[in-house]
C-alpha positions as CSV (number, residue, x, y, z in Angstrom):
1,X,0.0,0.0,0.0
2,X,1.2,3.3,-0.5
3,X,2.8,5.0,2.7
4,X,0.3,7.6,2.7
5,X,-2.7,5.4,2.9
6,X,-4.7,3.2,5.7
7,X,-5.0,-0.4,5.0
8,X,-8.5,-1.4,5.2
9,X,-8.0,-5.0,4.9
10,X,-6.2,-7.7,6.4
11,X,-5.0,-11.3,5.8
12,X,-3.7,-13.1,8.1
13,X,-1.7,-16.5,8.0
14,X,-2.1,-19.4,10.5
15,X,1.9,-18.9,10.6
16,X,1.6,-15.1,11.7
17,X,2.6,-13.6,8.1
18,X,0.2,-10.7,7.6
19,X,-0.6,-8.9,4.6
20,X,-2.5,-5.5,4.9
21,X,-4.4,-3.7,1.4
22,X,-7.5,-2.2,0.3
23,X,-10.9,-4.0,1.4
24,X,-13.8,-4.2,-1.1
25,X,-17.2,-5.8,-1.0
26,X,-18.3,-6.8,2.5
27,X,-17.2,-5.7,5.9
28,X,-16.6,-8.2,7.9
29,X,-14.4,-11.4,8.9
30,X,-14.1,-14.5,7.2
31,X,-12.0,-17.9,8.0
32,X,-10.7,-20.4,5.5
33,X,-8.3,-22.0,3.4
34,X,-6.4,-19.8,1.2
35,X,-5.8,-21.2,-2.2
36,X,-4.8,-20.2,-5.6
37,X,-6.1,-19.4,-9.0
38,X,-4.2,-19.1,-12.3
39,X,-7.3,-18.5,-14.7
40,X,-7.6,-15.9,-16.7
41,X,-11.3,-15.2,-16.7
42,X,-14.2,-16.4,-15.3
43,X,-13.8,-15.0,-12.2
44,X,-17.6,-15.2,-11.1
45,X,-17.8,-18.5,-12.4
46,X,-15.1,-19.4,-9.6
47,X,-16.7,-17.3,-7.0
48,X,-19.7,-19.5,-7.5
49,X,-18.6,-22.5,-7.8
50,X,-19.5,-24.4,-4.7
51,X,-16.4,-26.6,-4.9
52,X,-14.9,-23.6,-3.1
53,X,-16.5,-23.9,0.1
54,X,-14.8,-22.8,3.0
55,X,-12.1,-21.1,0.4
56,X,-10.5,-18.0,0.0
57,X,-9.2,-17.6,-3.8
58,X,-6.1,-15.5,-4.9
59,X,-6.2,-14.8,-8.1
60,X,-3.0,-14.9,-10.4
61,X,-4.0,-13.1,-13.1
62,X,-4.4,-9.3,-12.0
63,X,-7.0,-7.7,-13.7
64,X,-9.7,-8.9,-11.8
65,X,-13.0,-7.5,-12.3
66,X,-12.5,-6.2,-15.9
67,X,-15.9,-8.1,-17.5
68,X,-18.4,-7.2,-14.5
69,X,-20.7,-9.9,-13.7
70,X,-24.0,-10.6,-15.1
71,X,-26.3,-13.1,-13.6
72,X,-26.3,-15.2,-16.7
73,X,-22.6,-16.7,-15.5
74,X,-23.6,-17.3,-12.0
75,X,-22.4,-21.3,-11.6
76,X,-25.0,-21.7,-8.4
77,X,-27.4,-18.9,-7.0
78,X,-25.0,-17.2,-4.6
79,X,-21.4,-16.8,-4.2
80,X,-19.9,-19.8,-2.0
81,X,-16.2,-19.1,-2.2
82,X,-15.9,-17.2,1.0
83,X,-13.4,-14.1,-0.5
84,X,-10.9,-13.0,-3.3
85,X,-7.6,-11.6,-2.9
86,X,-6.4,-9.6,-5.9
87,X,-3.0,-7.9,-7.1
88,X,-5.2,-4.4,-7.9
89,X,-8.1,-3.4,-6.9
90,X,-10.7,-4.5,-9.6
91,X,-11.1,-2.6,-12.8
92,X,-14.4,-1.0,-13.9
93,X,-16.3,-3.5,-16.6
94,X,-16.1,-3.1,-19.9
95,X,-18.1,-5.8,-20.9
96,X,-21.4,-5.6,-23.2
97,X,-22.8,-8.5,-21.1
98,X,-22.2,-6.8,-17.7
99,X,-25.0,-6.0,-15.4
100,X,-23.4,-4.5,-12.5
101,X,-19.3,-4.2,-11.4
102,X,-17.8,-6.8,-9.2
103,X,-17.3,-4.6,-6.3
104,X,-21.1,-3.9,-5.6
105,X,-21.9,-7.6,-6.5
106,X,-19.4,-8.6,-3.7
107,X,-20.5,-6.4,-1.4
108,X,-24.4,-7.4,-2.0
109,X,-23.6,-11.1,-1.8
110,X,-21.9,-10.3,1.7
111,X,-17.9,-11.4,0.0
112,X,-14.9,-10.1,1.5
113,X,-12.4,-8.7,-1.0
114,X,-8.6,-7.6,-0.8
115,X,-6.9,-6.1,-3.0
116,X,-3.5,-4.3,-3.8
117,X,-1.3,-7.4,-2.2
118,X,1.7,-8.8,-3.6
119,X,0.0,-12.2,-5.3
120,X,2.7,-13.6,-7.0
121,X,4.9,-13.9,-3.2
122,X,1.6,-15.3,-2.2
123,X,0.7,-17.9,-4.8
124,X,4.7,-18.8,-4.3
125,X,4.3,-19.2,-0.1
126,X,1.1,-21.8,-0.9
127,X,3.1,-23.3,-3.9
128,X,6.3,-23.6,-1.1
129,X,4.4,-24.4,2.2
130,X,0.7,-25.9,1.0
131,X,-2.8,-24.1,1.0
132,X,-2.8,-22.2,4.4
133,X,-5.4,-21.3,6.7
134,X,-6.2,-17.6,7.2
135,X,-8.4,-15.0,8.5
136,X,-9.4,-12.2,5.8
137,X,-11.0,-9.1,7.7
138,X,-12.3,-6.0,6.1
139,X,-13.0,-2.7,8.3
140,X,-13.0,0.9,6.5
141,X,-11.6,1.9,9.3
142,X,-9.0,-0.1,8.8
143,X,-8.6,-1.1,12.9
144,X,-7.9,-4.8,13.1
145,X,-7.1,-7.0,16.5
146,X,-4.4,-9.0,14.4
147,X,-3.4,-11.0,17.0
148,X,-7.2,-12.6,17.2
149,X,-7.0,-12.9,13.7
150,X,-3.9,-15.1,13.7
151,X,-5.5,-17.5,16.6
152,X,-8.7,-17.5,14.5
153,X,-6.5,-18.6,11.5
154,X,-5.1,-21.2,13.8
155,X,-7.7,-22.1,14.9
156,X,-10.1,-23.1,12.1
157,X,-9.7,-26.9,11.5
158,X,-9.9,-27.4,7.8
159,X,-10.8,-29.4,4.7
160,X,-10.2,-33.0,5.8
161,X,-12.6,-34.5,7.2
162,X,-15.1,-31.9,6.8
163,X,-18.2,-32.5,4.9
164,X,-19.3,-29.8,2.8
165,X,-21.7,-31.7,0.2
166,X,-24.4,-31.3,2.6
167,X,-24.5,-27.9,2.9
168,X,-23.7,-26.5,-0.6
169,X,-26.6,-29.4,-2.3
170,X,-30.2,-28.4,-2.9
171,X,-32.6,-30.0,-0.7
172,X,-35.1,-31.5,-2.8
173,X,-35.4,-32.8,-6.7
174,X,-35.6,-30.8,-9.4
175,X,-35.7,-30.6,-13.4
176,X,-33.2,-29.3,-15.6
177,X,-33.8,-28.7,-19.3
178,X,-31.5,-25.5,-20.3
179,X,-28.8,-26.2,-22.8
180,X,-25.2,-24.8,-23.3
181,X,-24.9,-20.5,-24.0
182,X,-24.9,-20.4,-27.6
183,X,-24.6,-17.1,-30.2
184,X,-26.8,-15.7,-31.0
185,X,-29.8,-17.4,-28.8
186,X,-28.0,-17.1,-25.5
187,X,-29.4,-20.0,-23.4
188,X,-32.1,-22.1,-25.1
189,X,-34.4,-25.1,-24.1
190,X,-34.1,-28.8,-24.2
191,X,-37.3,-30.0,-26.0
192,X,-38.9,-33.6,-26.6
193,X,-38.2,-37.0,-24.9
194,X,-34.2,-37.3,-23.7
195,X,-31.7,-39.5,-22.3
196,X,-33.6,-39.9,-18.4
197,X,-30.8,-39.0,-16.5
198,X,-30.5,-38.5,-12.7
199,X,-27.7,-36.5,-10.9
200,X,-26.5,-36.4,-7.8
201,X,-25.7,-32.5,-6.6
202,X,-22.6,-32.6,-4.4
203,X,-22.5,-29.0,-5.4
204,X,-23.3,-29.0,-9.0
205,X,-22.3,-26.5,-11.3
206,X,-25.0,-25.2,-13.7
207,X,-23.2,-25.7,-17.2
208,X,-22.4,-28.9,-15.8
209,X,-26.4,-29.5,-16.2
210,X,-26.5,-27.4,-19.3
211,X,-23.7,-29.9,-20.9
212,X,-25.8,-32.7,-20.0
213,X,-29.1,-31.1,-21.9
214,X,-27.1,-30.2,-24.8
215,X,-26.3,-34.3,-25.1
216,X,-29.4,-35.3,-25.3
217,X,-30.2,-36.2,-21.8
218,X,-33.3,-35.3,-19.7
219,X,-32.5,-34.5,-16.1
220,X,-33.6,-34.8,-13.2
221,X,-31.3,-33.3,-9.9
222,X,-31.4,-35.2,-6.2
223,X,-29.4,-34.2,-3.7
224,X,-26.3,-35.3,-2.4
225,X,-27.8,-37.7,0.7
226,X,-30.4,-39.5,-2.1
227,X,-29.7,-43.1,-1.4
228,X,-29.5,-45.9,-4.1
229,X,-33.7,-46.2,-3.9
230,X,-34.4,-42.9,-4.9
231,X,-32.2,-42.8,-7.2
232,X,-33.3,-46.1,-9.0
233,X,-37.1,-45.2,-8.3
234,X,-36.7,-42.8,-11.1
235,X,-35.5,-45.7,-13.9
236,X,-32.8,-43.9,-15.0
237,X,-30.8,-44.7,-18.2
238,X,-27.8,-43.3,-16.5
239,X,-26.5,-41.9,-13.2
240,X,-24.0,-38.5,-13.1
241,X,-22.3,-37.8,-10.1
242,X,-21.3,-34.3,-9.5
243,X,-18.9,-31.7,-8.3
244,X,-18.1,-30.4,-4.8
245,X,-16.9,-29.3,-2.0
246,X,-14.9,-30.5,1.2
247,X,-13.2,-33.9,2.1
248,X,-14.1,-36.8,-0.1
249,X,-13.9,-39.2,2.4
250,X,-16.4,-37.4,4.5
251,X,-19.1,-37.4,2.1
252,X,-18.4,-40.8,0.9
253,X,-20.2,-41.6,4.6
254,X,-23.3,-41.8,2.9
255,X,-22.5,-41.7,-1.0
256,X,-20.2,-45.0,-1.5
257,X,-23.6,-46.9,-0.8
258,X,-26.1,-45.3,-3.0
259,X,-23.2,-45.4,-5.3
260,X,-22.6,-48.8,-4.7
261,X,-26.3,-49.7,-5.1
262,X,-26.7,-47.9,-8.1
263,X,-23.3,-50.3,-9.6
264,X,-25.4,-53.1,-9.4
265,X,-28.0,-52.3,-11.5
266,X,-25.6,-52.2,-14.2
267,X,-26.4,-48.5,-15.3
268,X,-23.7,-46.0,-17.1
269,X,-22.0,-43.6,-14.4
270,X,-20.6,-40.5,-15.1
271,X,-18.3,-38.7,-12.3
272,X,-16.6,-34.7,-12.4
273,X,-14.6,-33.4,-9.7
274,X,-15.7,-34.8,-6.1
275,X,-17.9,-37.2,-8.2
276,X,-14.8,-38.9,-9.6
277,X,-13.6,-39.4,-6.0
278,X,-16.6,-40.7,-4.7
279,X,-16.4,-42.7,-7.5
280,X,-13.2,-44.2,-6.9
281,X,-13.9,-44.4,-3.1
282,X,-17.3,-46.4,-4.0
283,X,-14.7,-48.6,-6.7
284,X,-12.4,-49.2,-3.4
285,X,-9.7,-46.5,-4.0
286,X,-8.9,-44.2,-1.6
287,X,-8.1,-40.1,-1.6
288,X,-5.9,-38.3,-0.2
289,X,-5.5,-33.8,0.4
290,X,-3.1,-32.5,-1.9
291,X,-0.6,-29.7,-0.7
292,X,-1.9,-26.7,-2.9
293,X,-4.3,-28.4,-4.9
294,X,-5.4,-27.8,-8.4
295,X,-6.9,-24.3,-9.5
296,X,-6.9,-23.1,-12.8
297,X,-7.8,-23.3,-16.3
298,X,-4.4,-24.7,-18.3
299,X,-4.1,-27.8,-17.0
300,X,-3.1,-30.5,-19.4
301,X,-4.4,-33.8,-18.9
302,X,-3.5,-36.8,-20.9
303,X,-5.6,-39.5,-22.0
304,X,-3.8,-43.0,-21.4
305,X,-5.3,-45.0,-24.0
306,X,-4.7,-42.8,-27.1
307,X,-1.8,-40.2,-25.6
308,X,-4.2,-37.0,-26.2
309,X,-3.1,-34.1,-24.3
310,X,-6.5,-31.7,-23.0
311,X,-5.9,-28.4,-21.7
312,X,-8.9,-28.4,-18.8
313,X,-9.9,-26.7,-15.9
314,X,-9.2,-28.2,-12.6
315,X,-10.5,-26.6,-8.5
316,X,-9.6,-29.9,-6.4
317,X,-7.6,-30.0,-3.0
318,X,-8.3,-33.5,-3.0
319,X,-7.0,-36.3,-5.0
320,X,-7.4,-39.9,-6.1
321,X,-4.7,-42.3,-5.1
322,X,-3.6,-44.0,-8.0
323,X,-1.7,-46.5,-6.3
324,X,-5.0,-47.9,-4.2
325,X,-6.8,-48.3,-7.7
326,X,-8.3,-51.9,-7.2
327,X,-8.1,-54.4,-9.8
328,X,-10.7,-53.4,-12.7
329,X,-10.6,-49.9,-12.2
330,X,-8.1,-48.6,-15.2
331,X,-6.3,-45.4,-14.5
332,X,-7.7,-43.3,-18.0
333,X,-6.5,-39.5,-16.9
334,X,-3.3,-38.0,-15.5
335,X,-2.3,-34.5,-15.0
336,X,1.3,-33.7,-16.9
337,X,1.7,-31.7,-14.0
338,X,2.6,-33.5,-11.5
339,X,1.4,-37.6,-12.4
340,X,-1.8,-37.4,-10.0
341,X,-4.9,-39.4,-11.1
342,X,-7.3,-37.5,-13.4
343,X,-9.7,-40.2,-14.5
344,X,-10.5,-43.8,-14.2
345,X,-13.0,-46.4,-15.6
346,X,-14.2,-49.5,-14.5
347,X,-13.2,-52.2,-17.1
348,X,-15.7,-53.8,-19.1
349,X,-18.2,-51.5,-18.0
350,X,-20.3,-47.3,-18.9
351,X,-18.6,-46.1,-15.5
352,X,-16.1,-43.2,-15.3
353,X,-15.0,-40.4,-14.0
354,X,-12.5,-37.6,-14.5
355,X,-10.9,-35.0,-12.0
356,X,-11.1,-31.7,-14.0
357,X,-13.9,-30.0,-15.3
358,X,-15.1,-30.8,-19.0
359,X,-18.0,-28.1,-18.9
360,X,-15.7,-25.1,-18.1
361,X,-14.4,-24.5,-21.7
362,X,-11.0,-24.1,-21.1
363,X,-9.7,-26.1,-24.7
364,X,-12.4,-24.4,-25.0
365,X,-14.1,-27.9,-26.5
366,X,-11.4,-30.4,-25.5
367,X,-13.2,-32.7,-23.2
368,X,-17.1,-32.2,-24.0
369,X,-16.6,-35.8,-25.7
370,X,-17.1,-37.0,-22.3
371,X,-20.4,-35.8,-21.7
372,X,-20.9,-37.8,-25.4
373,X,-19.7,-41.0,-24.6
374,X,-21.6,-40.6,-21.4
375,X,-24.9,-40.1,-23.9
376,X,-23.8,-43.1,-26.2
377,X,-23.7,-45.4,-23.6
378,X,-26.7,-44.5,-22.4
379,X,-28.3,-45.1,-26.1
380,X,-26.1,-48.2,-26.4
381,X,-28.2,-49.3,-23.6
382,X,-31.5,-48.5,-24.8
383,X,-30.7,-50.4,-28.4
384,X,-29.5,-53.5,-26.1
């Protein structure tokens, strides 16, 4: 900040390191894990997204808030991250699709923001030491009790074990029947007799829905405690497991069975994100918490059996363990990153899942085959 000028926000690190710069959005205090984004765009998308939970995001890319927001990108119906931290403070829109600027959309969805920090040392200490937690505390006044905001940071438990599915899932059914943005129609209607599909919201993200319209399929949401019954009292052609938040393990309490139940009636299953874990956890793998996780929208992923690279987008803190992969689960996925598990299928069988996010554009059409060979083995069904 510059010398002449009172901090009005705060972030503080469990390990005492504070960083002070220029609040925005909502006054208040928020507590969480601090992780990192190197996406470009989409910056509301992320914000709304409930697979950050409990998360604080710092953005790499520094011109935050430069396309506004506009409810037509909202990935859920309220933010769920729980704040941004940004190199400068965010840009007026220029954007013909923006509604309102991100700064009063923050502030109205009760989201802390900081900007005017140094991201890049940040992104580098989470990248060194792992995805801290932190206290982020916003006060126009700029008066903070920064040692209660380190204990607070210290304090907060975390990700593992913590499920987050719960609270992030809708409560009761629902249909979904809008299809993919397209030019010049914007979003358009499914129409007719589809693919009867039922997911299961850990946290869904809308365009994941959307994708599955625009394949053909019709759908019908449960939420995240549905157990195999409900889910098979529907007759579905095919089950879709979806993203989320929190510790996979935790929420595999109650979804390895239904999962499990739903295996043996022999339908296709489609996993993204925390689906793919419960997935593998329902498959007899196990999942482990990653040190900084993946955030971002150049990934590369390659696809064992035919050694095509896909740039994706990936938000995970949690991954599979390759090495418990049981015998007839094939590894299909890995990230060129780092080697870490990014898809599996179960041999002989319509069941798989990937880690990254084939409904977030980022190739911008690398991966949407997936949501295709999920719709052709639903058909393949029906002809049988």
């Amino acid at each position: 900040m510059p010398s002449h000028a009172i901090p009005t926000a705060c972030l503080a690190l469990a390990d005492g390191t504070i960083f002070y710069g220029k609040g925005f959005g909502a006054v208040g205090e928020t507590v969480a894990e601090l992780v990192f984004n190197t996406a470009m765009t989409g910056y509301q998308e992320i914000m709304t997204d409930p697979s950050y939970a409990s998360q604080i995001v710092t953005f790499t890319f520094p011109h935050i808030g430069n396309t506004g927001v506009t409810a037509e990108d909202d990935e859920t119906t309220e933010p769920v991250a729980a704040g941004m931290v940004v190199k400068w403070d965010p840009t007026e829109p220029s954007n013909w699709r923006a509604t309102a600027d991100l700064q009063t959309w923050m502030k109205s969805k009760g989201r802390i923001g900081i900007g005017g920090l140094d991201t890049r040392r940040l992104t580098r200490a989470i990248r060194q030491q792992g995805a801290p937690h932190v206290a982020l505390a916003f006060d126009p006044e700029g008066k903070f009790d920064i040692e209660a905001l380190v204990a607070k940071a210290r304090a907060w438990k975390g990700l593992v074990g913590l499920d987050l599915a719960k609270d992030v899932s809708c409560t009761q059914s629902y249909r979904w029947d809008e299809m993919r943005w397209a030019w010049p129609e914007g979003y358009t209607k499914r129409e007719g007799a589809g693919l009867r599909v039922v997911a299961i919201d850990y946290g869904a993200k809308r365009n994941i829905l959307r994708c599955l319209a625009s394949a053909g399929c019709e759908v019908t949401v449960l939420p995240a405690t549905a157990t195999a019954e409900d889910v098979l009292a529907l007759n579905p052609e095919g089950v879709f497991l979806s993203n989320g938040p929190g510790d996979p393990a935790a929420t595999g309490e109650y979804a390895v069975p239904m999962i499990q139940g739903v295996l043996k009636a022999d339908l296709p299953v489609f996993g993204i994100c925390l689906g793919h874990q419960m997935l593998a956890l329902a498959l007899g793998a196990k999942t482990v918490k990653m040190g900084h996780g993946h955030h971002g929208a150049n990934h590369p992923v390659k696809e064992v059996g035919t050694g095509k690279v896909e740039i994706t987008s990936m938000n995970h803190g949690f991954t599979v363990d390759a090495q418990t992969l049981p015998a007839g689960v094939v590894e299909t996925h890995v990230s060129l990153f780092d080697g870490t598990n990014c898809g599996i299928a179960l041999a002989g069988k319509p069941v798989f899942s990937v880690q990254h996010h084939p409904e977030a554009s980022p190739g911008p059409q690398d991966s949407f085959y997936l949501f295709e060979r999920f719709a052709e083995a639903m058909r393949a069904r029906r002809a049988a």
